[in-house]
N, C-alpha and C positions, 0 to 999 in steps of 0.2 A: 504493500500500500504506500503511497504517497502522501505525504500529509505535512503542511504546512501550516502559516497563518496570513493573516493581512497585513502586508509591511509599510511603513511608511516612504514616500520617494522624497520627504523635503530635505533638501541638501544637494539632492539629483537623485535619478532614479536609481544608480549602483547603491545607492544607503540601502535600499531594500533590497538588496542582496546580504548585504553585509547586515544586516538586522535578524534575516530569514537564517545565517549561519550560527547567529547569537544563539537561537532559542531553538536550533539542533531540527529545524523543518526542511523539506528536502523537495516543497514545490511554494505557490506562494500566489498569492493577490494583491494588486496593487490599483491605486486609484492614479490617473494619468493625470492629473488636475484636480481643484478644489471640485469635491460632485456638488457642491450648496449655488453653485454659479455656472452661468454659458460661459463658459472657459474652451479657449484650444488644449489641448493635451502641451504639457512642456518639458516636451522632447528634444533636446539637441541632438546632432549627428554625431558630434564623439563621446555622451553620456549614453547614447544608444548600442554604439558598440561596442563601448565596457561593459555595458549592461548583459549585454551576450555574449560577451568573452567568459565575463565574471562565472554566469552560469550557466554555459559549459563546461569552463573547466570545474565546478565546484558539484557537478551531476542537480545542476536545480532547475526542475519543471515537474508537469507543465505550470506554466505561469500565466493566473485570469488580469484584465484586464476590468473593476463593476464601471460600466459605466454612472453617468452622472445622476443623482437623482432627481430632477428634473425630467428627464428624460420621459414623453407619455404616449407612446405608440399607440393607447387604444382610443384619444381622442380623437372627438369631430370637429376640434377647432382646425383649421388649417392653419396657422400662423406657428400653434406648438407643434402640430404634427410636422411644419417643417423645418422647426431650429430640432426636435427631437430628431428626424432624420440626418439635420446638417453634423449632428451630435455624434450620431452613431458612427456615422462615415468617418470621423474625425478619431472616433476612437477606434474602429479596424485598422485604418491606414497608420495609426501609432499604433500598433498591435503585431503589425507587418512589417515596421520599423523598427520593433523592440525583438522581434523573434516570438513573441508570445503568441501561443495557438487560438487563446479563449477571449474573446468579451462577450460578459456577462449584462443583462440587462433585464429589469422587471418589465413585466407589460402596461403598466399603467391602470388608471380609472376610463371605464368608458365614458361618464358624467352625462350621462340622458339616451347617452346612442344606446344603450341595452347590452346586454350578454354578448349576443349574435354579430350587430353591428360594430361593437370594441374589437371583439375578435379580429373579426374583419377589419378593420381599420388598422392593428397591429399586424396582421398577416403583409399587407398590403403596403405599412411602409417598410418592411421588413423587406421586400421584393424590389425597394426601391435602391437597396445598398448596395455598391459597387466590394463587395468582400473579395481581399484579396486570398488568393493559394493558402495555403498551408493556415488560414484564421477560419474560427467558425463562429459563430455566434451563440452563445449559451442562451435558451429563455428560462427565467427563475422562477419558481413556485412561490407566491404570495401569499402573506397572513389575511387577506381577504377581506378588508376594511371597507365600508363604506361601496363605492364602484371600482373597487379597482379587483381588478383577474387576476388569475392564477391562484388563487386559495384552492379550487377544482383541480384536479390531473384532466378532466377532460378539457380543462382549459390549455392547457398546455400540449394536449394530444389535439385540438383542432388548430391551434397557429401553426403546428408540425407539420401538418396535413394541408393546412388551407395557400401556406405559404409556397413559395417556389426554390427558396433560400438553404442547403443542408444546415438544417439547424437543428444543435440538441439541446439539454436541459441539465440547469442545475438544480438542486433541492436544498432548501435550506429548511433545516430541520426546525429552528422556531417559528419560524412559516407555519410549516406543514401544522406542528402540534396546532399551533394559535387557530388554524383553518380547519379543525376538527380530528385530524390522524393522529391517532393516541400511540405516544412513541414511552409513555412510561412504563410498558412493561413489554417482554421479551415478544411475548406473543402481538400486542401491538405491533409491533416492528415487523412483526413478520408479514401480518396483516396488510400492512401498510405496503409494505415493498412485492408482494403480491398483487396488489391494485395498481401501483402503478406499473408492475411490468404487463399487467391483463390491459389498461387503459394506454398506453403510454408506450410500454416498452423497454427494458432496462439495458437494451443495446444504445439508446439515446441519453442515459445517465453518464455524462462524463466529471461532474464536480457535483461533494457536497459541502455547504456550510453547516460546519458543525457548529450549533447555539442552542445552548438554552433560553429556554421562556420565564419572565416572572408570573406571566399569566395561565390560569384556565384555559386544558383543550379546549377548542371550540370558541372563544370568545375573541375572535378576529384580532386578538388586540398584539402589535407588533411591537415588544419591548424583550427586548436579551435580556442572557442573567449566563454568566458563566458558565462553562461544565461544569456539572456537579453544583451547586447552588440555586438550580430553581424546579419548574415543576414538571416540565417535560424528563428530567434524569433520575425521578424518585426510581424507577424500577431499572432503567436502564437509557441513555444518551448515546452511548459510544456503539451501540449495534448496528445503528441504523446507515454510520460511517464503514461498517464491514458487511455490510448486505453482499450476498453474490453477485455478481456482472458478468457476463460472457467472457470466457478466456482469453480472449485476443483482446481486452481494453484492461489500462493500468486504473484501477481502482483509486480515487483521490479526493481529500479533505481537505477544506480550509479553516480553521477558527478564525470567526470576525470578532467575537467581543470582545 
């Protein structure tokens, strides 16, 4: 298994290498810019290619890219739908300039367009991204607040589907619990990872975030709590990071909190 955490790049992006060796992780995520702002990613050419020197020679990947949170693929506004696109592209194209395989991204709130329509609306600017070779695009499973997607696996098995983009999915485990999949006991886990491979697919599982919740299964509410410290890990947290995956993909974790 692969498992690392989310590092920080201020200083330049090689720090989160050198952060990622501190604390003995052997892949990593990184935020390419402030995500609280429409920022370009700030990437230099020769902090770029430390950056991948660094982790090569140090065996460290794969390594996500979250985009920004801002970011709202499932709106019917057109003005965010198209800085959230100008968003994305900006963060592949640094993702393919850093060597890193993954950016990561939520779907957003549909805000009145409905279920059916958000989807669609996320499918659709998803289709509109120039992704380069060797980068994919992660969609994240969401704590399920308010309109925003992806609390569902079939939320995430129709962008899959409806989209034209190879794209797979992350799972983030305080997500999941917060959106109803009860991960505190063994059998939960199991449960869990059964429906999404029945809905979903567990060949499209390439990252999860490992987080705990302070919150109640089921009560949409999206707030971390350490491993081991909140309520998603009373029975068990760390299973749901060692689920099975088809043989031929490297199994991987991130801790955000």
């Amino acid at each position: 298994m692969r498992i690392g955490a989310h590092t920080s790049i201020a200083g330049g992006v090689p720090n989160a290498v050198d952060e990622q060796l501190d604390i003995g992780g052997n892949c990593g995520q990184i935020f390419s810019h402030s995500p609280q702002v429409w920022q370009d990613p700030a990437v230099g050419d020769q902090e770029a290619a430390e950056f991948r020197e660094m982790a090569e020679e140090n065996d460290l990947g794969p390594w996500v890219i979250h985009s920004s949170y801002l970011v709202n693929l499932c709106t019917p506004k057109d003005d965010l739908r198209e800085k959230s696109i100008d968003s994305m592209q900006k963060e592949v194209d640094a993702a393919d300039k850093l060597g890193i395989e993954y950016v990561n991204v939520h779907l957003g709130a549909h805000t009145g367009a409905g279920v059916d329509g958000g989807l669609d609306n996320a499918a659709s600017a998803l289709d509109e991204l120039d992704v380069p070779d060797g980068v994919t695009v992660l969609v994240e499973s969401d704590a399920g607040s308010g309109t925003k997607l992806g609390g569902d696996f079939e939320h995430l098995a129709a962008v899959l589907d409806r989209s034209e983009q190879d794209l797979d999915v992350c799972l983030d485990t305080a997500h999941m619990f917060a959106a109803g999949y009860d991960l505190s006991t063994p059998e939960g886990v199991e449960e869990t990872v059964a429906e999404f491979d029945d809905v979903v697919g567990l060949e499209h599982l390439e990252c999860v975030h490992l987080n705990d919740s302070k919150h109640e299964c089921g009560t949409n509410k999206d707030e971390h709590a350490h491993i081991g410290e909140g309520l998603a890990s009373r029975g068990t947290s760390s299973e749901c990071g060692s689920c099975e995956a088809p043989s031929d993909r490297r199994e991987r974790g991130a801790s955000e909190t």
